[in-house]
C-alpha positions, 0 to 999 in steps of 0.5 A: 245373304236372306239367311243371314238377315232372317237370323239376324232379325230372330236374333233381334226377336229373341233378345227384345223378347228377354228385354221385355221380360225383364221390365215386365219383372221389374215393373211388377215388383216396383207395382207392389210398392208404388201406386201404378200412375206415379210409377207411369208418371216417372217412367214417361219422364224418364223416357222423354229425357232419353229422347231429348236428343232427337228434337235437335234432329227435327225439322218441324216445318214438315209436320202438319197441324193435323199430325200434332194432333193426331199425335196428341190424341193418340198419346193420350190413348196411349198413356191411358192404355199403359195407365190401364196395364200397369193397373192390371199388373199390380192386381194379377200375375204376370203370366195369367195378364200380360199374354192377353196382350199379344192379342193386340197384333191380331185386333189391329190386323183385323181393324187394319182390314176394315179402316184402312183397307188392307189386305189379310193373307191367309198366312196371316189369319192362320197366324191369329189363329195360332195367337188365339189359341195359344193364349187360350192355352195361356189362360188354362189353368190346372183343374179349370173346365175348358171354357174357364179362360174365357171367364176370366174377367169374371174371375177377377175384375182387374182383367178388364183393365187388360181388355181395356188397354188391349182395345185401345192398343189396337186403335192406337196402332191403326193411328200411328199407321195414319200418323207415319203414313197419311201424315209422312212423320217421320219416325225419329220426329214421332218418338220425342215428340210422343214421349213428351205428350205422354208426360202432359197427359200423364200429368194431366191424370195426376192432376185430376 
């Protein structure tokens, strides 16, 4: 049974990993045409309406005051930190900005260990090592010296887009902790209600 589980859980791995390099594609080509904040505009509309369903499911009795607006203010970091990559995307290619990101898992751990106290196993930390330096291996391009990938906002400024979003991420990820564990919201009450903060504030940086 284990076996079975493990490979079912690679399987649902491997085809979200495919997914998602699909509509890193696909967002990458629509970015040449359209500006990076319409573009975030419509999709956050299009997901709210994906997730209109769930509201008929949620009981807003049991969320807090101090839940909403945690929730608000992490999507607000939130759309900003997608905001910020779609920028990125537009200006760089897909392979030398998007495996900055897997770097996110490995911020949060650390943060994780220091906000809210949880444990870092060694397994864990042999793991960031090997996110490290994989995506040092990422960055290193042909004729480059070795310590040209960690030059590379120098290269080309756009990279700070990433860096930037990759910092918020990781503080988006410890609220979300905060969020579903401290708050006890539920998850099915989180994601709509989330995708429709996403749609205010990306409204609200059209607007301004």
């Amino acid at each position: 049974m284990g076996t079975y589980f493990f490979i079912m859980w690679i399987t649902f791995a491997i085809i979200s990993a495919l997914f998602s390099a699909a509509a890193a594609i696909t967002e990458k080509k629509t970015l040449l045409k359209d500006d990076p904040l319409v573009f975030s505009l419509v999709l956050a509309f299009f997901n709210l309406i994906l997730s209109l369903p769930f509201f008929f499911f949620i009981d807003f009795g049991l969320i807090s005051q101090a839940a909403i607006i945690t929730l608000f203010i992490k999507s607000m970091l939130g759309a900003l930190s997608f905001l910020l990559v779609m920028k990125g995307l537009k200006k760089l290619e897909i392979s030398s900005s998007l495996p900055l990101l897997v770097l996110t898992p490995g911020l949060t751990a650390i943060f994780a260990y220091f906000i809210l106290n949880e444990k870092l196993l060694g397994v864990e930390i042999v793991g960031m090592i090997i996110l490290l330096f994989g995506t040092y291996l990422l960055q290193l391009k042909s004729n480059q010296n070795l310590i040209d990938p960690f030059l590379f906002s120098k290269q080309n400024k756009a990279y700070l887009y990433i860096i930037g979003a990759l910092l918020i991420f990781t503080i988006t990820s410890i609220l979300d902790k905060t969020i579903l564990g401290k708050y006890k919201m539920a998850p099915h009450a989180f994601l709509p209600i989330q995708h429709l903060f996403f749609v205010i504030n990306f409204i609200a940086f059209f607007m301004f």
